[in-house]
Phi, psi and omega in degrees: 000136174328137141300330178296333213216106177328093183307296135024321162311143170281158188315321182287326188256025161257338185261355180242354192271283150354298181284320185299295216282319167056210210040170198323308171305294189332284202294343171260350172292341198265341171335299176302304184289339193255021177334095168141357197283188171280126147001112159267124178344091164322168186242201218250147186285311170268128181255030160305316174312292175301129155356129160291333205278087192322295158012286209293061169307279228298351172270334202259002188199155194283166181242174194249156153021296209238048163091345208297116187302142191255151177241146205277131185311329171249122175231156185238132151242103154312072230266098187269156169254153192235125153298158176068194216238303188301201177236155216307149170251150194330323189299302184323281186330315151300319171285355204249263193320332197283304177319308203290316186277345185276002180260317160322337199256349204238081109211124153320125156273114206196137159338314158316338184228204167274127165237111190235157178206157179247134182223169171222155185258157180297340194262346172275302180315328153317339176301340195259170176244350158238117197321115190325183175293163161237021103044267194237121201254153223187053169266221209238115177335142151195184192306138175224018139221170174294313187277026183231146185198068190253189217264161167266143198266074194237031181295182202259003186187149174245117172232107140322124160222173171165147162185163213280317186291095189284347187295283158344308184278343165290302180312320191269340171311295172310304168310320161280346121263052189039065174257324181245162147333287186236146170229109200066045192062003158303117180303123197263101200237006145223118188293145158291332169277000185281320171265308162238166206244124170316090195262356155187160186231136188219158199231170192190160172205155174192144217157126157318130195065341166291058076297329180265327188293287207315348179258000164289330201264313206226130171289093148275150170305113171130328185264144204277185143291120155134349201021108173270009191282136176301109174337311206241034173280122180291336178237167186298332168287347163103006155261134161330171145198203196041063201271121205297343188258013152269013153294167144293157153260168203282339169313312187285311205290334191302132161293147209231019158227169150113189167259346171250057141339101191101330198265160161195186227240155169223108187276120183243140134232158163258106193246126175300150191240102151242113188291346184287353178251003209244335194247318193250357167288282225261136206234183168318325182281349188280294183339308135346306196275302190301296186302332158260300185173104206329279143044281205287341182271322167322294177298342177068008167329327175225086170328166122341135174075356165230142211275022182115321184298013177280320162322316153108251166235016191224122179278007179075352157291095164304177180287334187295297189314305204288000198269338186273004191293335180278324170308312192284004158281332176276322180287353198240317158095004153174191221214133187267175209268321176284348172310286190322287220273329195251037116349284213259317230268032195184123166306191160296304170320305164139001210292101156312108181322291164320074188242127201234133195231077194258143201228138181279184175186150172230047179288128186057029141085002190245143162301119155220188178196099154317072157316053166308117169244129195257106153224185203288313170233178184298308191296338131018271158327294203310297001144262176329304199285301170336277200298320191283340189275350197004075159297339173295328187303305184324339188261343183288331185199162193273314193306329188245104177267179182297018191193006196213115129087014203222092162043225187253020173309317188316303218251359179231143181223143179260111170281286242197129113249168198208162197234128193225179184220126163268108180304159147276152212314347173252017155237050185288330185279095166059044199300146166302193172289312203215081160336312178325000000 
């Protein structure tokens, strides 16, 4: 058993322990506690077979009550480097595709199995002497607000990986980097790492009550004493979220010309969490107001005591709500954070922009939350992000500053964003710029 990883632990949190932690020992210490589970689900003889669309989770994973796609609880992020300066030569490319598919053959894609997608950065694509398409808008992370100054994510690729399975997700780490033979009994005959080099692995989980055990099990940075987080809350502010019908669907999000076709841009950030003024300044209905809206508190849209599932598959920010935002800033005296963001987040059409697929972490002992957003182009994101920082607001009342009484701006600081392209699946291996 791992020295790293508290035997003394309960099952859930030696297995979110395990994963956080990886490598050989993680998976084989978690092999041993879960000894006896079910067989995990093969993947496909051809992965030819599978959606062009990397993307494309929601067909692929269970819904809750009441339709809400549920994401598979343990997830992982790869950040990769590419050697040398130019750009990959076929022999890469081969080897890049050959890993990938062996995890297509060796895992179902399924919450049950595996699900993974491969992205590139502006910065990989630079590598070409030809520019992307214009297609595709892919510019180069950057500060997206004034009060912010995080590190950029300007490795040359991003690999997703998750699943409901922490074994599965160790098991498949280790196979890209040719550490075990087989993976789910496939034979593993090309590392991912053989091509690009791991520049940092960053881990997440997200599920009822995982936010509250891991912070019973560990003092994280970010969390008050006494952990006020609600038992059966998936996240850490102690609220639902991914409401189906504030999602995009993976249809809107696809880029819809071009040679990446199928394909779509991806916002990835990482935001430090602090909570001690958010559980103990603040009682439910203030909580409540900043994370939805005054409205919702007034109105009683989210009783006490509850994290939001009442809601249903609609977080209730309406057209009405989000149009009243400059009154509850002078009657309420501040403006909730889905209020804000549901500005911007909607076509002409009424089309929700966004499809945002986000996970806590406790990386380095700190309350965080990895933010994947999936839409057509980065500014999309960009856009979205703007109307939430509601610098307009500042202007309505004295009561609302940029960072007080502006949504959950108070408790979140963004460390580390980055802007990837998710090809479609027949360029997932190391793509030129311009395929054409």
């Amino acid at each position: 058993m791992s020295p790293a990883i508290d035997p003394s632990l309960g099952r859930r949190e030696f297995l979110k322990a395990a994963v956080a932690l990886g490598g050989t020992s993680a998976l084989s210490a978690c092999l041993d506690r879960i000894d006896g589970a079910e067989p995990v689900p093969k993947g496909v003889d051809d992965p030819a077979t599978l959606s062009e669309r990397q993307y494309a989770w929601n067909d692929r994973l269970p819904t809750d009550e009441h339709g809400n796609v549920v994401l598979p609880r343990h997830q992982t992020l790869w950040y990769l480097t590419l050697d040398g300066n130019g750009p990959p030569g076929a022999d890469d490319r081969d080897a890049v595709e050959a890993a990938l598919s062996t995890l297509d053959r060796a895992y179902e894609r399924s919450n049950e199995g595996l699900i993974h997608s491969v992205a590139y950065s502006p910065s990989y694509f630079e590598r070409f002497d030809d520019p992307l398409p214009d297609t595709v808008d892919l510019p180069q992370p950057r500060a997206l607000s004034a009060f912010e100054n995080p590190d950029f994510d300007t490795q040359d690729a991003l690999l997703h990986l998750a699943s409901d399975r922490p074994d599965v997700l160790l098991e498949a780490e280790e196979a890209l980097k040719g550490e075990v033979e087989t993976a789910n009994g496939v034979a593993v005959e090309t590392a991912l790492t053989d091509v690009l080099s791991l520049d940092d692995r960053r881990t997440g989980f997200v599920g009822k009550g995982m936010p509250h055990r891991k912070a019973s099990e560990t003092q994280l940075s970010g969390i008050p004493e006494g952990n006020p987080i609600p038992k059966d809350a998936p996240l850490f502010m102690g609220f639902v979220a991914g409401f189906r019908q504030n999602q995009a669907t993976e249809d809107y999000v696809a880029i819809r010309s071009g040679p990446f076709a199928d394909g779509t841009t991806k916002h990835v950030s990482n935001l430090r969490q602090r909570l001690q003024d958010w559980y103990v300044e603040q009682d439910h209905r203030e909580r409540v107001m900043e994370m939805f809206s005054p409205t919702h508190a007034e109105r009683g849209m989210i009783p006490e005591g509850s994290i939001g599932e009442n809601l249903g598959d609609f977080s209730g920010v309406t057209e009405e709500i989000v149009d009243r935002i400059e009154e509850d800033a002078l009657e309420f005296g501040r403006v909730g954070h889905a209020q804000k963001a549901a500005r911007a987040n909607r076509d002409a059409d009424g089309n929700v922009k966004l499809l945002r697929r986000h996970f806590e972490s406790t990386d380095d002992d700190a309350a965080s939350l990895h933010f994947p957003s999936l839409q057509r182009g980065i500014s999309d994101f960009e856009a979205v992000r703007e109307a939430m920082n509601g610098a307009d607001l500042t202007k309505v009342t004295p009561a609302i500053r940029q960072r007080v009484n502006n949504g959950i701006l108070e408790y979140i600081f963004v460390d580390h964003r980055g802007n990837f392209l998710v090809p479609p699946r027949g360029l997932r291996a190391l793509p030129p710029a311009n395929p054409d």
